[in-house]
N, C-alpha and C positions, 0 to 999 in steps of 0.2 A: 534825469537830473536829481541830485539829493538834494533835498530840504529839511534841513534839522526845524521839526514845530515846537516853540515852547509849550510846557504841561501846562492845561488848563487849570486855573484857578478854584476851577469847579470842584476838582480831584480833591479837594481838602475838603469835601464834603461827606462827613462822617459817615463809613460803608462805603464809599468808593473804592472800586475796583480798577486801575488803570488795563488799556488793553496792552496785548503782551509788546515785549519790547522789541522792536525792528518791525512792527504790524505797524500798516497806514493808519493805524487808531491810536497807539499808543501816546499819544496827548491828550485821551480825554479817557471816560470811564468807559470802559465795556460793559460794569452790570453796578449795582448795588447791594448785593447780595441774594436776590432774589431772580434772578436771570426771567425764569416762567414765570412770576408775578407780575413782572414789566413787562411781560407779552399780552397778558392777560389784560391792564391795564390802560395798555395803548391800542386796544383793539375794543373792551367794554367800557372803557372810565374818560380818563384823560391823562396823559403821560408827555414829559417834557426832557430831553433828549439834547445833552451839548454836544453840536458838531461845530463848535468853535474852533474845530483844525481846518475847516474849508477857508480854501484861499478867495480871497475878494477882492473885486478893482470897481472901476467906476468907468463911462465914457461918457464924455461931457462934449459941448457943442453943437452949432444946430443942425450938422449933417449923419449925427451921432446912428439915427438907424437908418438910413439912407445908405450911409458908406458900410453900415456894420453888413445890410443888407446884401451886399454885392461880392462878398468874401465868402460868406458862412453858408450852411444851407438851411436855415430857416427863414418863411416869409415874414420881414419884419418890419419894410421898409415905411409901414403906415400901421403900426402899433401901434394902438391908445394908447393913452397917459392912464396908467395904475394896470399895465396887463403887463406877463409874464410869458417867455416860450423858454423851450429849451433847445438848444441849438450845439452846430457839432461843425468843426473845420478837420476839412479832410486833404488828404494828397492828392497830387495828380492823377495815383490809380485807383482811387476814392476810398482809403483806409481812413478809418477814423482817427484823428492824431489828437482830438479834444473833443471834450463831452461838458457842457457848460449851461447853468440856468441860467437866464437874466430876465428882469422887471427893467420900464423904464418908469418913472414916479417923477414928476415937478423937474425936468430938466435932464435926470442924470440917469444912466442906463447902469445898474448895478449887475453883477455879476460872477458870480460865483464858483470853481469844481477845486476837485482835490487840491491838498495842499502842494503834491509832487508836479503839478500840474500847472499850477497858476503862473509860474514864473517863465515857463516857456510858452504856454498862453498869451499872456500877456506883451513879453519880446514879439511874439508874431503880429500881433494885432499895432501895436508901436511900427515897425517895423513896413506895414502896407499903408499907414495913414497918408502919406504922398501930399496933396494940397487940399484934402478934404477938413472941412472945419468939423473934428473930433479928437476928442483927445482921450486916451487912455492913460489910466495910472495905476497903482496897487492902491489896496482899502488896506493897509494893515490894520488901522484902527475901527473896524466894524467886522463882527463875528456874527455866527449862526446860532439857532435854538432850532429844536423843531417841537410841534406840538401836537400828538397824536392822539387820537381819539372822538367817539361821538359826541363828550360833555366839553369840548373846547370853549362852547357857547357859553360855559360857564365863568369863562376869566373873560369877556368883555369887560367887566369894571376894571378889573388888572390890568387890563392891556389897554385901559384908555379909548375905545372905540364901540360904534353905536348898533354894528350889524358885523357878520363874519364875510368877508371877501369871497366871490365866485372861484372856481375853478381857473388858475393863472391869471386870477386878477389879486392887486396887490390896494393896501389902505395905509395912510402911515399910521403909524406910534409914535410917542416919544422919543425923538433920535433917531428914527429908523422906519422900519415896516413891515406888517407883516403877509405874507402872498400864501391864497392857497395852490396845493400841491394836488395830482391826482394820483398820487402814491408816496408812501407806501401804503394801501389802505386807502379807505373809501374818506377818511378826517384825516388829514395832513398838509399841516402848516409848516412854512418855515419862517421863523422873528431873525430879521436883520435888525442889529442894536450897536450901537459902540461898545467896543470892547471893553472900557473903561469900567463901563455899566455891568459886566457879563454875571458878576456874583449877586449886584442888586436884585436884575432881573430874575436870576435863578431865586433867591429866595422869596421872593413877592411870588413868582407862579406857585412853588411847593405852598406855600403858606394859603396859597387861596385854595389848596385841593390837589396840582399834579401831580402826580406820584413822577420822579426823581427815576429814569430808565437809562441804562448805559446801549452805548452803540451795540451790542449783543439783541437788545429790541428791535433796535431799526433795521438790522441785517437783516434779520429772521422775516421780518414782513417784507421787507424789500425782496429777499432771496424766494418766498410764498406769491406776490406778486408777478415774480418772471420779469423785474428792472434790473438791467445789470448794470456794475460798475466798470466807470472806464482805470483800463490798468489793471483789472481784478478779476473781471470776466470778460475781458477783452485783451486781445493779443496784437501781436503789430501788422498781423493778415486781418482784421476784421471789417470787415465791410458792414454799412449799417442795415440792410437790409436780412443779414446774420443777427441782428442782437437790436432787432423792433424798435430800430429806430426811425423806420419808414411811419411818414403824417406830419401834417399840419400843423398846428397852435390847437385847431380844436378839435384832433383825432389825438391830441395825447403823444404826437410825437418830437422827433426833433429836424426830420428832414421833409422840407414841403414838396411835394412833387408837382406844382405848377410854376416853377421859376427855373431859371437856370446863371448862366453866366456865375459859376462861382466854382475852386479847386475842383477835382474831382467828381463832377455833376456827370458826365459821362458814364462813367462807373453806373452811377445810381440811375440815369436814364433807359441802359442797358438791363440794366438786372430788371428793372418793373417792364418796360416794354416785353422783352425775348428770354430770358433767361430766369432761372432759380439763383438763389444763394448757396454758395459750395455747403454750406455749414447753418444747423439751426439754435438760437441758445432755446435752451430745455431744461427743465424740472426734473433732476434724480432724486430716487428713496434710496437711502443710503440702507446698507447693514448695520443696524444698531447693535447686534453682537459684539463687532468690532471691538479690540482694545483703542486703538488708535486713528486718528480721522485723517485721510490723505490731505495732502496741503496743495493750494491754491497754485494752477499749473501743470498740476498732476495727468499724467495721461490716462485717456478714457480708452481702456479697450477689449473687444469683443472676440471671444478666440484665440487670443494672442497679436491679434490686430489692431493697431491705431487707427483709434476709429472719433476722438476727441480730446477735449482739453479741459479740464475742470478748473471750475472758478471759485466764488465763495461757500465753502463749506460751514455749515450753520447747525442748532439744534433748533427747532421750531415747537414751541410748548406744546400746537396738536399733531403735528408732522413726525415730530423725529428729528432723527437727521438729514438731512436734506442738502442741495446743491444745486447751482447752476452749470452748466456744460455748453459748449458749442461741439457739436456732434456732428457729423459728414449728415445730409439729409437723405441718404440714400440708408441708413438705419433706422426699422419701422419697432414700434414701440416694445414688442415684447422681446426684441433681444438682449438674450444676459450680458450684459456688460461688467466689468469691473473697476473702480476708479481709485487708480494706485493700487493697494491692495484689498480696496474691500469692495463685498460685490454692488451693484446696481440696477436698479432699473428706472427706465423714462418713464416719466407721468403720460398716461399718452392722451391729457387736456394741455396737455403744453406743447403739443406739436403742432405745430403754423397747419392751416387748412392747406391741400396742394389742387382743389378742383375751379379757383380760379383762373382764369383764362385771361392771359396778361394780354395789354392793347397791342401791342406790336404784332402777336401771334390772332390776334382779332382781325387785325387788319388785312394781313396776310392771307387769311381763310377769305376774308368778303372779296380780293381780288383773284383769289381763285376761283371762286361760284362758291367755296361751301358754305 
């Protein structure tokens, strides 16, 4: 689906840089002029980050995670009041078809992913409500911030609150709230605020300290992390088991593996009991010779052989160039690859361990004797 995003207001922020035009970014800034400086800053300082192009809605009523529970695959159904998961609804053959944060905070289940995203999202969720008291609707009017780094601890007085939030737990603010992240990076918030608000906010956090970083930051650490985006390094075969989104609320993931009764759980039952993932996402070191960086979708391959799919191509201030991949898993780290046209190779700390012994094949063993 297309979604024309209006440019963020932010953009008029002297030295913004908008992302390029037809990119899922292009409503907010890519950099400031300093691209590695905002690496550096969201990793050593404190850096603050418009992703006021993410799409928001809200689900109200008091069956709100009960019913959201019994669709998606996240366990949500007994969520505290100020936590956060992130959560995925999938198909029948358990392909990811959404990738979505939510917080629920004082009543209302808030909730967040791309902008190309939200409105078919959203129809879906409308859509299954049937006679459960929940209602879904769009936030157009509340935007994202995000806030990177160890000295976050620093804009308490700016933000209005007394301690920084756990790991997917959330605290209000003014209008809003703001929830910690466990990525990109080890300090990562995201401020939910009215949109109204988005230029206030922005210049109260620079004024207290945060250095002012275009989504070219956030990529980079997000793409160093090994988090992929849905629609970007995810294809319409992706299973989540492919792209780490197997776990809990407090493994960091987005699908729980102790529930079931929801789209697609089959799939996901399957692949953790008896089976591998066709495919692993992985960390490429690009050729920085390169005149030119291949573009997101690009085919990964080894010998003349499709061997993967490339996603977000990034420059990383200590990295390089860098990339994420979904790669056949039967490709072991030191094969030359090439992606598009430039050459590659895997990080081989980003390849999934393969010597755990899934329950299904456990079980199987103890009723043979071994």
């Amino acid at each position: 689906m297309s979604v024309v995003v209006a440019p963020s207001p932010v953009l008029h922020t002297p030295g913004a840089v908008a992302g390029a035009p037809g990119s899922p970014d292009a409503a907010v800034a890519w950099h400031y002029g300093d691209p590695f400086g905002e690496q550096k800053a969201a990793v050593a300082r404190v850096a603050v980050v418009d992703r006021s192009h993410r799409s928001v809605a809200t689900i109200t009523g008091a069956e709100r995670l009960s019913w959201l529970h019994t669709i998606t695959s996240q366990h949500i159904a007994a969520l505290p009041n100020g936590h956060s998961a992130e959560n995925l609804d999938l198909d029948l053959n358990g392909r990811v078809q959404h990738h979505f944060v939510l917080t629920d905070l004082d009543g209302t289940v808030w909730l967040d992913t791309e902008a190309d995203r939200g409105p078919e999202l959203l129809a879906f969720l409308q859509k299954m409500v049937f006679w459960a008291d929940a209602k879904p609707a769009a936030a157009p009017e509340q935007a994202v911030l995000s806030l990177l780094g160890p000295q976050v601890n620093t804009l308490l007085d700016t933000l209005g609150i007394a301690e920084l939030p756990g790991v997917y737990e959330a605290v209000a603010v003014p209008g809003g709230f703001l929830r910690r992240m466990p990525w990109p990076g080890a300090d990562s918030f995201d401020l939910v605020i009215p949109r109204a608000e988005l230029t206030d906010w922005w210049a109260r956090l620079t004024a207290a300290g945060a250095t002012p970083a275009g989504m070219w930051a956030y990529e980079a650490l997000r793409v160093a992390d090994l988090r992929p985006r849905i629609g970007i390094d995810t294809d319409e075969r992706t299973i989540p088991h492919e792209a780490r989104w197997i776990g809990g609320v407090d493994e960091h993931g987005a699908v729980h593996l102790d529930k079931g009764c929801y789209r697609g759980q089959e799939t996901v039952a399957r692949v953790h009991n008896l089976g591998k993932p066709p495919r692993n996402l992985v960390l490429l070191h690009l050729d920085g010779s390169a005149d030119e960086r291949p573009a997101t979708g690009a085919e990964v391959t080894a010998g003349g052989r499709t061997v993967g799919r490339l996603g977000t191509v990034i420059d990383h201030y200590e990295l390089g160039p860098i990339a994420l991949a979904l790669v056949k898993r039967s490709v072991p780290a030191g094969t030359e690859l090439v992606a598009g046209s430039m050459a590659a190779a895997i990080d081989p700390d980003s390849i999934p361990a393969e010597d755990v012994v899934q329950p299904g094949r456990a079980a199987v063993d103890r009723l043979r004797g071994r």
